[in-house]
N, C-alpha and C positions, 0 to 999 in steps of 0.2 A: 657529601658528594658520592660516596659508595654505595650506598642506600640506594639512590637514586638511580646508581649503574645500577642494582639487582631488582631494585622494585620497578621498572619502568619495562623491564622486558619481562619480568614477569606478568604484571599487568596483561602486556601486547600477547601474550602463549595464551593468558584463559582469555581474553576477549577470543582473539581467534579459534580458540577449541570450542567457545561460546556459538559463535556464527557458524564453525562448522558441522558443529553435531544441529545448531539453527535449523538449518538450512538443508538439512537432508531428508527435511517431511516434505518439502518443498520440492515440484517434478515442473519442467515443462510442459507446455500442452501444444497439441495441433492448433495452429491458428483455424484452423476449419470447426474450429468448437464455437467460434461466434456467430457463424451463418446461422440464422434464423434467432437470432436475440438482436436486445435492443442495440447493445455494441457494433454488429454488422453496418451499421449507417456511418460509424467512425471511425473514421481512416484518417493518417499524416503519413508522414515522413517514414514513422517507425510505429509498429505496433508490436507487441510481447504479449502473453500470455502466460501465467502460471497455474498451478492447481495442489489443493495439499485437498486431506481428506480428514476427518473429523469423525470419531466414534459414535457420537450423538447427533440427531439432524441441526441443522442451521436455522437458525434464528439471524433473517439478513439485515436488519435493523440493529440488533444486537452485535453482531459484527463489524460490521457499519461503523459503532461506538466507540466498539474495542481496537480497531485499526488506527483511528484516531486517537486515544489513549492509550495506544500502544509506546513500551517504550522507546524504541527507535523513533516512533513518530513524533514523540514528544520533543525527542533532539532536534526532529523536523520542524516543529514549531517555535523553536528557540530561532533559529536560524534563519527562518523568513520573518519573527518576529526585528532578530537584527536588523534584516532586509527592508524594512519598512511594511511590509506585509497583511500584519495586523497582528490580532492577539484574541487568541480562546481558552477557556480553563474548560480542565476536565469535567467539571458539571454541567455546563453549558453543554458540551459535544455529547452527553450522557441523555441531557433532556430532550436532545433533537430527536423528531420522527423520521427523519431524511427524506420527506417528501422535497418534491422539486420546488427549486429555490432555496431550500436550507443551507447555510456554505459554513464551511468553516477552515477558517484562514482565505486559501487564495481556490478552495475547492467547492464549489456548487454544484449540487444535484439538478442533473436536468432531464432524466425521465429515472421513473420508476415502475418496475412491478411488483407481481409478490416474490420474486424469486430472482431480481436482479435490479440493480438501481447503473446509472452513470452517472458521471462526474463530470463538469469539465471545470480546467484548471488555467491559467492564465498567469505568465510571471514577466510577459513584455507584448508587445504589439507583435513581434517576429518570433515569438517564444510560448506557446501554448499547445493543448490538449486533451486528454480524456484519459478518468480513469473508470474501471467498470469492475465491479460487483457481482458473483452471477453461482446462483447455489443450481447444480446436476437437479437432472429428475430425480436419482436418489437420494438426496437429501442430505449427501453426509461427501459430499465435493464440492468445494468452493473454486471457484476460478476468477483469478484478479487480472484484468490486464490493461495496459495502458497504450496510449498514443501519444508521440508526440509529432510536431508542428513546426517545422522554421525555416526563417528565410533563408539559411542557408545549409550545404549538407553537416549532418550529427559527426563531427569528430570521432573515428574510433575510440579514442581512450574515453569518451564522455562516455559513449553509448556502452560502451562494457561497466564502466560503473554502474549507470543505470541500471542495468541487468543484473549484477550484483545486489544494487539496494533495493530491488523489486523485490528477491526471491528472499532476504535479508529484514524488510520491514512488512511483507506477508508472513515470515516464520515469526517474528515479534508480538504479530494478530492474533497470531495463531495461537501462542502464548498466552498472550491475554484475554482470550477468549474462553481457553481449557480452564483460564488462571480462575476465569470470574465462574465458569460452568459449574465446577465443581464446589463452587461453596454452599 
């Protein structure tokens, strides 16, 4: 049982030093960065925006891949797989081109270009959304942002989490993206 007292907060000290050092590539962005992209058309309730930056240009398919094979996401997919959801392995989401209509899980693509895809995502009839993809002129800023949807107003404490796990499983991408880039 002592053990347990020292390894359990230990544990909880580096996940958080994990997230936080995460999450400090990760910046806010003006919501005025989607006028004139495909996301512009999608609006709810809530819309977020993040953006990190990347040494080398973006490959948005490739990212695409990695977001979804990213670790956080993959907790992601444990979790709606609980939910009845469905169920994708990493090779699957690997082989996708992300053209519209590709989903995976509860997410489909419904437009694309070369420089930025959307998503929309669906988890009730009163509970749905978008999420969006979208590589800067320069090539080397990525900007993720979502929407969501519902019958009724977003609880504060939901929507802060939300906002949390956006900037949270972008930094995971992120990760996994530098992780695969450099090999």
């Amino acid at each position: 049982m002592s053990i347990l007292r020292t390894v359990i907060p230990a544990l909880a000290t580096v996940s958080a030093a994990g997230i936080y050092f995460g999450i400090r590539s990760i910046q806010a962005a003006q919501l005025t960065v989607v006028n004139s992209t495909l996301f512009e058309n999608y609006r709810g309730n809530h819309l977020d925006v993040y953006q990190t930056t990347f040494d080398t240009p973006i490959d948005i398919r490739k990212f695409a891949s990695c977001f979804f094979r990213s670790p956080v996401f993959q907790a992601e997919r444990i979790v709606l797989k609980l939910f009845g959801y469905g169920d994708i392995v990493d090779d699957s989401i690997d082989a996708l081109k992300f053209e519209p209509q590709d989903e995976v899980v509860v997410f489909q693509v419904v437009e694309r270009k070369s420089d930025e895809m959307v998503f929309a995502w669906k988890l009730s009839s009163t509970t749905f959304g978008n999420s969006w993809f979208h590589v800067d002129e320069n090539g080397h800023t990525l900007h993720y942002g979502t929407t969501m949807s519902t019958s009724k107003p977003i609880p504060f404490l939901i929507l802060n989490c939300h906002l949390l796990y956006a900037q949270i499983v972008l930094a995971s991408a992120r990760y996994q993206y530098n992780k695969e880039s450099t090999k």
